[in-house]
DRENDO-930941 format. One line per 4 residues: number of its first residue (from 1); their letters; for each residue x, y, z of C-alpha. Coordinates in nm, 2 decimals, padded with zeros to 4 digits. Example, Ala and Ser with C-alpha at 12.3 -4.5 7.8 and 13.67 -1.06 7.14 Angstrom:
BEGIN
1	AS	01.23 -00.45 00.78  01.37 -00.11 00.71
This chain:
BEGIN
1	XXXX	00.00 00.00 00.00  00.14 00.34 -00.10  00.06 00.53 00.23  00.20 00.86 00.07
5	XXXX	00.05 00.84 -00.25  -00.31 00.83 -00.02  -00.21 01.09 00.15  -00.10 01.33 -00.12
9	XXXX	-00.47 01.25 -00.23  -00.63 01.31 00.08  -00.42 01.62 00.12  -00.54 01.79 -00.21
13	XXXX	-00.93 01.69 -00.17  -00.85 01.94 00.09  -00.74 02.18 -00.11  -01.00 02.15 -00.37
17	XXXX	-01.42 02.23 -00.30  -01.72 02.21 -00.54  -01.98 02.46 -00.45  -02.32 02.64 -00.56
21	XXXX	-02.46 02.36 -00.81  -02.66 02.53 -00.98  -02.95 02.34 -01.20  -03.00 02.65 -01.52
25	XXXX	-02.86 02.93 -01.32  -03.09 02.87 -01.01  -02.97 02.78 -00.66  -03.28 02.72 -00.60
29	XXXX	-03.49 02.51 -00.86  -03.82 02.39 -00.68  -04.04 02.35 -00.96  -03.78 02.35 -01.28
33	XXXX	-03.92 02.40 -01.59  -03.72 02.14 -01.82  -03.68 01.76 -01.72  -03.31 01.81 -01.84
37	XXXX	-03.17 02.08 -01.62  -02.83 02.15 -01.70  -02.53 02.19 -01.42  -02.30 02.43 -01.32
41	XXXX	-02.05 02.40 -00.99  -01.80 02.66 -00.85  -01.46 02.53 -00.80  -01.28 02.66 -00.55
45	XXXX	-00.85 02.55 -00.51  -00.52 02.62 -00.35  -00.36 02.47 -00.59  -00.16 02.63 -00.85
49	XXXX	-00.26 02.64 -01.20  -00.52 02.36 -01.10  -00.75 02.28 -01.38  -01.06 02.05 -01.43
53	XXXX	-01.01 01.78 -01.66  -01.31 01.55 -01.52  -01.62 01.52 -01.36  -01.84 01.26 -01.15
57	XXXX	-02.23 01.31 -01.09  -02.44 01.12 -00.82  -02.85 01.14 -00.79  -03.04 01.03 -00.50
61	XXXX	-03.40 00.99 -00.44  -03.57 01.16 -00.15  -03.49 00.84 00.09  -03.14 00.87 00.04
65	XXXX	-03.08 00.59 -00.20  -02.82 00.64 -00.48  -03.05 00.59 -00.81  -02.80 00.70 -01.10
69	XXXX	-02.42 00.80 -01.12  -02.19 00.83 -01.41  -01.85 00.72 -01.45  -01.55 00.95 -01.47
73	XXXX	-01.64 01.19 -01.76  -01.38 01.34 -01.94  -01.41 01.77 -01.99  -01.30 02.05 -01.80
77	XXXX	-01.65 02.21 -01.83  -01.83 02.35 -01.50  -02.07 02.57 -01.60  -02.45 02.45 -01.80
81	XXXX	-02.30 02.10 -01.81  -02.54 01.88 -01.99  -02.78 01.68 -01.79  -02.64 01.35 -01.74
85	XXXX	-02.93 01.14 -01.64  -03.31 01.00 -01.75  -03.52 01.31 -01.81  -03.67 01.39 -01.48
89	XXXX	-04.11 01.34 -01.50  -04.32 01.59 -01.37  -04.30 01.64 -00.99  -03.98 01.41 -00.97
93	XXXX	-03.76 01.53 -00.74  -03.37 01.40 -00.69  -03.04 01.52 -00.51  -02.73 01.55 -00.70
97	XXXX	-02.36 01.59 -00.59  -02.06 01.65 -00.80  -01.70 01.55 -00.78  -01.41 01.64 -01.02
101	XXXX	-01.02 01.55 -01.10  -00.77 01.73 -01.23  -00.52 01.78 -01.44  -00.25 01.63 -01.19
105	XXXX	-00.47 01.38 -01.10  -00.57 01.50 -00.76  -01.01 01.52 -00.71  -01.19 01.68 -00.48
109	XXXX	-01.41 01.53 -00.25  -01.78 01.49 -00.30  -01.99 01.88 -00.36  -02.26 01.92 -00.07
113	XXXX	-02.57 01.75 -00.18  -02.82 01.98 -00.41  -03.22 01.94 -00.46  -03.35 01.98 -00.80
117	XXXX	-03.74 01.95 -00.85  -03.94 01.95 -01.17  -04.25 02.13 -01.20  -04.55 02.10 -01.39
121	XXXX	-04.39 01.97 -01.74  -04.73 01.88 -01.94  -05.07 02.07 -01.98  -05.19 01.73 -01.87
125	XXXX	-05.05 01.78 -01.50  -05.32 02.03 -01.47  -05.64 01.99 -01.28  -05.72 02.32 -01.16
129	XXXX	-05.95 02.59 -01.43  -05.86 02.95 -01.45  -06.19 03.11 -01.19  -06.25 03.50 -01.23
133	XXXX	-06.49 03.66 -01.02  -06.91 03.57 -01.09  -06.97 04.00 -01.11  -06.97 04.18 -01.42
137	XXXX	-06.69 04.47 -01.48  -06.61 04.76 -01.67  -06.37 04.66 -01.85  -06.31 05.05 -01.98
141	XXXX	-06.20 05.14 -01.62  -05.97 04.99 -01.37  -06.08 04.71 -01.17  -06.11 04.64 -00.80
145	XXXX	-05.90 04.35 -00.67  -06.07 04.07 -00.64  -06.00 03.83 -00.33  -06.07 03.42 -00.41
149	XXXX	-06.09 03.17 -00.11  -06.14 02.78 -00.01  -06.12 02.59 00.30  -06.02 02.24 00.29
153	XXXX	-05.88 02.01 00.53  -05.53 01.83 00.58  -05.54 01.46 00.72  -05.27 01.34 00.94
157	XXXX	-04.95 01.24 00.80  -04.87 01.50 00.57  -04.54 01.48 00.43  -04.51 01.73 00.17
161	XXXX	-04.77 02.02 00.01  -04.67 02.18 -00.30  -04.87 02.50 -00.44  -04.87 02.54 -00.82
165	XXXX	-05.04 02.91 -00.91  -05.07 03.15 -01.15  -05.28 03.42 -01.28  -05.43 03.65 -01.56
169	XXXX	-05.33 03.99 -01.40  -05.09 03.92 -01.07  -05.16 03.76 -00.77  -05.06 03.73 -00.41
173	XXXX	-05.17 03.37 -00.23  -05.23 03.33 00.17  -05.26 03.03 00.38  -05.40 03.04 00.72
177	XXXX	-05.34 03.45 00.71  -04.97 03.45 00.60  -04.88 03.57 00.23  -04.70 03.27 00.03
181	XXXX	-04.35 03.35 -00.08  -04.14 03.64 -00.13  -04.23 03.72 -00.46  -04.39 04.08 -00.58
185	XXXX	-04.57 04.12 -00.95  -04.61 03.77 -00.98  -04.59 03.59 -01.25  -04.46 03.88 -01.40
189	XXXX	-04.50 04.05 -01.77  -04.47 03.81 -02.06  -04.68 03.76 -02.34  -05.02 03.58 -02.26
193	XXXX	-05.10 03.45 -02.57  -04.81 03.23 -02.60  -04.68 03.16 -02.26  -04.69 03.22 -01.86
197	XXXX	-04.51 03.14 -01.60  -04.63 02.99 -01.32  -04.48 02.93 -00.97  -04.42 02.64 -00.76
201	XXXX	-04.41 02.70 -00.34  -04.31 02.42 -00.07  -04.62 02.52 00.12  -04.54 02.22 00.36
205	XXXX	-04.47 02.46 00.68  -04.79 02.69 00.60  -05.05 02.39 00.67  -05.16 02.23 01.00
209	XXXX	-05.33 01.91 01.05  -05.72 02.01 01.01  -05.88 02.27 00.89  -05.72 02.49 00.69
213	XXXX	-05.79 02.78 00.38  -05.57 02.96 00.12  -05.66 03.29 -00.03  -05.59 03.50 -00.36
217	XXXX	-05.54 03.84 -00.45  -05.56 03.95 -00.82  -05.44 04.31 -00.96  -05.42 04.43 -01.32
221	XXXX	-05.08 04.41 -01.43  -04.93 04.43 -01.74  -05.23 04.15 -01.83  -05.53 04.44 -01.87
225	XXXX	-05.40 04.70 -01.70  -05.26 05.03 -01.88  -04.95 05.03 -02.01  -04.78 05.18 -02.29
229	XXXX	-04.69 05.57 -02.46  -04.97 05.80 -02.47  -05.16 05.73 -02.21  -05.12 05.38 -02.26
233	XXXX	-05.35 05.12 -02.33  -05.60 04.86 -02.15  -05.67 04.51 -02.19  -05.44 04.42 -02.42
237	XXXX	-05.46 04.04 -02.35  -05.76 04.05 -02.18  -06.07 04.16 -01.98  -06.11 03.96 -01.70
241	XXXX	-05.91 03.88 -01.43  -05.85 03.51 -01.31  -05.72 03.30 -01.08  -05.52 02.93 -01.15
245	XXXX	-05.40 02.74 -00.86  -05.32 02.36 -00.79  -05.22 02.26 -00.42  -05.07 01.84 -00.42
249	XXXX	-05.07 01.70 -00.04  -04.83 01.42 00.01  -04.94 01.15 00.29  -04.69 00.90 00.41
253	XXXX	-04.88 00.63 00.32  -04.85 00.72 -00.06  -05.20 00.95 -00.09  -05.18 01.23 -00.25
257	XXXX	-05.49 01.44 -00.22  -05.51 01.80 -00.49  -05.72 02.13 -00.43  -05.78 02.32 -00.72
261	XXXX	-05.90 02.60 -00.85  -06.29 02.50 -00.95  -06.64 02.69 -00.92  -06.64 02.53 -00.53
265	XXXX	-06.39 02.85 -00.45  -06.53 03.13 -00.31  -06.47 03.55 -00.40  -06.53 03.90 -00.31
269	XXXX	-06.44 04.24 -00.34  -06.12 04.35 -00.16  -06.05 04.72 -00.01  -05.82 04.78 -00.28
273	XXXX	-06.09 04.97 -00.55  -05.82 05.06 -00.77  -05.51 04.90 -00.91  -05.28 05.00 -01.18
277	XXXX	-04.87 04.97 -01.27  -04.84 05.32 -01.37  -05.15 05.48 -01.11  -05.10 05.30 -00.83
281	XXXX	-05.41 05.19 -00.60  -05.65 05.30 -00.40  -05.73 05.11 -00.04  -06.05 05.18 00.15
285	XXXX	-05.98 05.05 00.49  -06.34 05.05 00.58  -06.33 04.75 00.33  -06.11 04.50 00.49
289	XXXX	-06.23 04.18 00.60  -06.01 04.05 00.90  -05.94 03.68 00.84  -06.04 03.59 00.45
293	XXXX	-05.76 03.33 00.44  -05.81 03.19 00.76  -06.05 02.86 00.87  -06.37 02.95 01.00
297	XXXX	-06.43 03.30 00.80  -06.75 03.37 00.73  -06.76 03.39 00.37  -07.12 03.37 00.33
301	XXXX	-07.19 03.69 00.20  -06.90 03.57 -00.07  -07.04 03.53 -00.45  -06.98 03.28 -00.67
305	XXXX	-06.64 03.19 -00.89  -06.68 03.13 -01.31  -06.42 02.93 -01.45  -06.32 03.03 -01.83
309	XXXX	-06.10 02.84 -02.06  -05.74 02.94 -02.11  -05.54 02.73 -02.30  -05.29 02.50 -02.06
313	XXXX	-05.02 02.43 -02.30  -04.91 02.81 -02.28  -04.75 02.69 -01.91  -04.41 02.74 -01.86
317	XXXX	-04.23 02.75 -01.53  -03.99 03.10 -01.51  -03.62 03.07 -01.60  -03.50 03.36 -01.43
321	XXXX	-03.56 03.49 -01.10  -03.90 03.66 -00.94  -03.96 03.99 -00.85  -03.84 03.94 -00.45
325	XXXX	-03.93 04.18 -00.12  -03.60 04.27 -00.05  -03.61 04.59 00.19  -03.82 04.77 00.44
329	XXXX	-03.77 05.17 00.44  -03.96 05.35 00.73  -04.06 05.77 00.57  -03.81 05.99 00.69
333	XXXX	-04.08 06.25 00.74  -04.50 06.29 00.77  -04.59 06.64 00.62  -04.94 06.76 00.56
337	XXXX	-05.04 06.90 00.28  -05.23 07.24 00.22  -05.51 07.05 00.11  -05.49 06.89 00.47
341	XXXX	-05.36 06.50 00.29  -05.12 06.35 00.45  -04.74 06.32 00.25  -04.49 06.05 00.38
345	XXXX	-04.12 06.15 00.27  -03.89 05.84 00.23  -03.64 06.03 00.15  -03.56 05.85 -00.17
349	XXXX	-03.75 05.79 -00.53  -03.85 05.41 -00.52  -04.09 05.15 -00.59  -04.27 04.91 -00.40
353	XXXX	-04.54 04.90 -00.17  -04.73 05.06 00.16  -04.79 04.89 00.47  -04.95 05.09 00.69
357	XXX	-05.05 05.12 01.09  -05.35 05.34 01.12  -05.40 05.39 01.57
């Protein structure tokens, strides 16, 4: 046995690291919209001049089981590495580590272990309809925001919940009272006709044994709203608002149990009366209803849902990142007007959104 031969190895896996895999430039990729996600890894060495010449791959299932590895493959390629695998199916979920060797024939040791997840890959996947609110609208003026609800209940046992949602206009989901995600102007501005994005949430945390109820928001957007020179324009898309969303609950004894979007959803009127990209909104707080995405609500005064046809095979899941909350700014100053409104002063031009205390 060649005791320092093993421990020249050992000595540069030490000195060479594999981090950030990356699956198509997210660190993140819960709900990945190809079944062939290609890989990328930061290398990070002390030695000089070290270069990759090849690379290993691993994939486990979610029990820990390895399921797929390749052999030493020869390239000094890191970054959108092809995927080197079966195409993942819909839902599948696996985690993948990397290894490499160099050029002096020192390798690193295994890469932390990485979670890929594939969304909604076929129009087929999809249960839920597109709902818009049972009232007639204006279309010629801006709309209110309509809120959407449904209670349902969660058996014991639940090992994973996933939400899959999207929207005609932009959207904001709740469960049990707290706002899903981080993500603002949701699912963002693309063109309707042939594609949008939808989003996929680990809403696992969010749901309690029993009953439980999620919630939607809707605004205008780019999807009817005004946008565009000269005063811009409305509904170009579109002149109805509408809600698609598709929750999965994962038992451990192999159940899986959906709640989609379907005329047994509930909606109302919201105390935002106004919404627009370039106009901003306007909130009555007289109108707010304490509790719409809770259990036990009283929703009775609710109307009715329609669902409307959209065509599913538009679906695509986002390949670059969301819209993200990423900073609170208190005003620097409250003025009053002369007209007696009140003026907060935060100091800086931005954009974003109000949250306010009224006592």
């Amino acid at each position: 046995m060649n005791t320092q031969s093993e421990s020249h190895d050992k000595q540069n896996q030490n000195q060479i690291s594999i981090s950030e895999i990356r699956f198509e430039h997210r660190r993140h990729p819960l709900g990945i919209g190809t079944g062939q996600p290609r890989l990328s890894w930061i290398i990070q060495s002390d030695l000089q001049n070290w270069k990759q010449t090849h690379y290993q791959v691993e994939a486990f299932d979610d029990k820990g089981e390895l399921v797929a590895a390749t052999d030493w493959i020869e390239s000094d390629r890191s970054f959108l590495v092809p995927w080197p695998f079966d195409p993942l199916h819909s839902r599948q979920s696996l985690v993948i580590r990397v290894r490499v060797w160099g050029s002096d024939r020192s390798r690193s040791q295994w890469s932390a272990l990485a979670r890929v997840e594939a969304g909604l890959l076929s129009a087929s996947d999809w249960g839920a309809q597109f709902i818009t609110p049972g009232w007639e609208e204006d279309p010629a003026i801006p709309q209110d925001a309509p809120l959407f609800r449904r209670e349902f209940t969660v058996r014991t046992g639940l090992q994973k919940a996933r939400l899959y949602v999207t929207a005609l206009g932009l959207f904001e989901m709740e469960i049990n009272g707290a706002v899903v995600g981080d993500q603002v102007l949701a699912p963002g501005w693309t063109s309707y006709h042939h594609r949008l994005c939808y989003q996929t949430f680990d809403i696992t945390h969010l749901l309690n044994p029993g009953e439980n109820a999620i919630g939607g928001i809707l605004g205008e957007g780019w999807y009817l709203g005004r946008i565009g020179f000269d005063g811009g324009v409305k509904n170009i898309w579109g002149d109805k608002l509408a809600l698609l969303a598709q929750i999965e609950l994962y038992y451990e004894d192999g159940t899986v149990e959906r709640i989609l979007t379907d005329e047994r959803w509930r909606c109302s009127k919201s105390p935002i009366i106004m919404n627009s990209l370039y106009d901003g909104e306007t909130y009555d707080a007289l109108l707010e209803q304490p509790g719409w995405s809770e259990p036990g609500f009283d929703d009775h005064g609710w109307g009715k849902v329609n669902p409307i046809e959209h065509d599913l095979s538009t679906m695509v899941a986002p390949d670059g990142p969301p819209v993200r909350r990423v900073q609170t700014l208190q005003p620097q100053e409250i003025l009053t007007s002369p007209s007696g409104k009140t003026i907060l002063d935060f100091g800086q031009n931005l954009v974003g959104r109000l949250r306010i205390h009224v006592s």
